[in-house]
C-alpha positions, 0 to 999 in steps of 0.5 A: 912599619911605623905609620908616620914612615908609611905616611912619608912614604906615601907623600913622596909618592905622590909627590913624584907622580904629579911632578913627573905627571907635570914635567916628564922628568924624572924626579930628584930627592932635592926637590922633594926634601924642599917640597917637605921641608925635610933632609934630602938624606931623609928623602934619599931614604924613604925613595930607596925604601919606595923603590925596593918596594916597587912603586918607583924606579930611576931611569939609567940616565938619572939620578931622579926617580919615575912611578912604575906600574905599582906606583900609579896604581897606588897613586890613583887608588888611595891617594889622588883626589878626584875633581869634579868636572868644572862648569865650562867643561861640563857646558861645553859637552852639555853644548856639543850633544846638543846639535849631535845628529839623532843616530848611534855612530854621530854621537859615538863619533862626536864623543871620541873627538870631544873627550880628546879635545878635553883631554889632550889624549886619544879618545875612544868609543866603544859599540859592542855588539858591533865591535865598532871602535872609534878612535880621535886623537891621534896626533896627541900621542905624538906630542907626549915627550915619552914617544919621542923614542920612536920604537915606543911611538911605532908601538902605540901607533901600530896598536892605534892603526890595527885596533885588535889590541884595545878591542881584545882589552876592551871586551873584559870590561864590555858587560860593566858599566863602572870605571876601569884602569888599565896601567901600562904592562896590565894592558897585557900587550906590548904595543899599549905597554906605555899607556894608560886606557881609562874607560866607562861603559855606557848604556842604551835603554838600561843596557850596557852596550859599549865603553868610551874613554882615553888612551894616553902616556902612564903619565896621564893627569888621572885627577882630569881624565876620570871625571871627565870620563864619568861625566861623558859616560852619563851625558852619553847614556841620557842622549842614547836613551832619547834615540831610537837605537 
């Protein structure tokens, strides 16, 4: 393929992830072709060549295209640009582990309610050793306009209530701190096969020893929820260290 095609390519793409992102609708070749300054033939084009590839897909009740799994894991690995966490957020945590109590479960219980306050989503904590999970937020997923199906929402909600799911998850990723993304079906679970669950490990004197993050809709705004992440992962590893835990 032609580098200025695959460059189209990829700037439709991102496109129609941050629209839909932004809207929840499923995104119409008009409105990329104003965006672009191009045909919408030209648009009509390169969405059917994304399509067949497998990056996005188009609901049966419209004409307009959604990412698919493929899509936003792409989005996310070679095209998204990652913000910092801005001043008042980062003050705002910085303000909040300032008055946490001196003790594991009062600073793993803060976390999950703050990172779903910034985010919007359901926030989760993580202490392995005894598989406590902590999760805030619930409401949020109520809000999203993709759970408004009620068989998605009892999915989401039932993997929430009986948690077995995120922990199964959770532990490939227990022995690392870095960043992960699970997307939809690579959540390898029917009931979180909407979501997306963004986590970071963090550490207790130098060890790994648990994850904090998000579960939220695949339409998630991944530009806000990993910065956050990160930052939280390292605001929580500096309070910990200073705990006799």
């Amino acid at each position: 393929m032609h580098k200025e095609a695959k460059t189209r390519e990829a700037d439709v793409l991102a496109l129609i992830v941050k629209r839909y992102v932004e809207t929840a609708e499923p995104v119409g070749s008009r409105f990329i072709a104003k965006q672009l300054d191009l045909s919408s033939a030209t648009i009509r084009n390169v969405m059917s060549d994304l399509e067949e590839s497998g990056y996005i897909t188009h609901p049966h009740t419209s004409a307009g295209r959604i990412p698919t799994d493929k899509g936003y894991r792409y989005y996310i690995e070679s095209l998204m640009q990652v913000k910092n966490v801005n001043d008042s957020v980062a003050k705002s945590i910085q303000g909040e582990y300032t008055h946490a109590r001196r003790s594991l479960e009062d600073v793993l219980e803060r976390t999950s309610h703050l990172i779903s306050n910034l985010t919007n989503y359901v926030g989760l904590t993580l202490f392995s050793e005894y598989h406590k999970l902590y999760l805030d937020g619930t409401s949020h997923i109520v809000e999203q306009p993709e759970f408004k199906d009620f068989r998605k929402l009892y999915c989401i909600l039932r993997s929430l209530e009986e948690k077995r799911d995120i922990l199964d998850l959770l532990a490939d990723d227990v022995d690392t701190d870095r960043l992960t993304i699970h997307i939809g079906k690579e959540n390898q679970s029917n009931y979180l096969s909407e979501c997306s669950i963004v986590t970071r490990g963090y550490k207790v004197k130098g060890k790994v020893s648990g994850r904090l993050g998000v579960i939220g809709p695949k339409r998630m705004v991944y530009e806000k929820v990993i910065p956050t992440v990160e930052y939280l992962a390292d605001a929580v590893t500096e309070l910990l260290e200073e705990l006799d835990v």
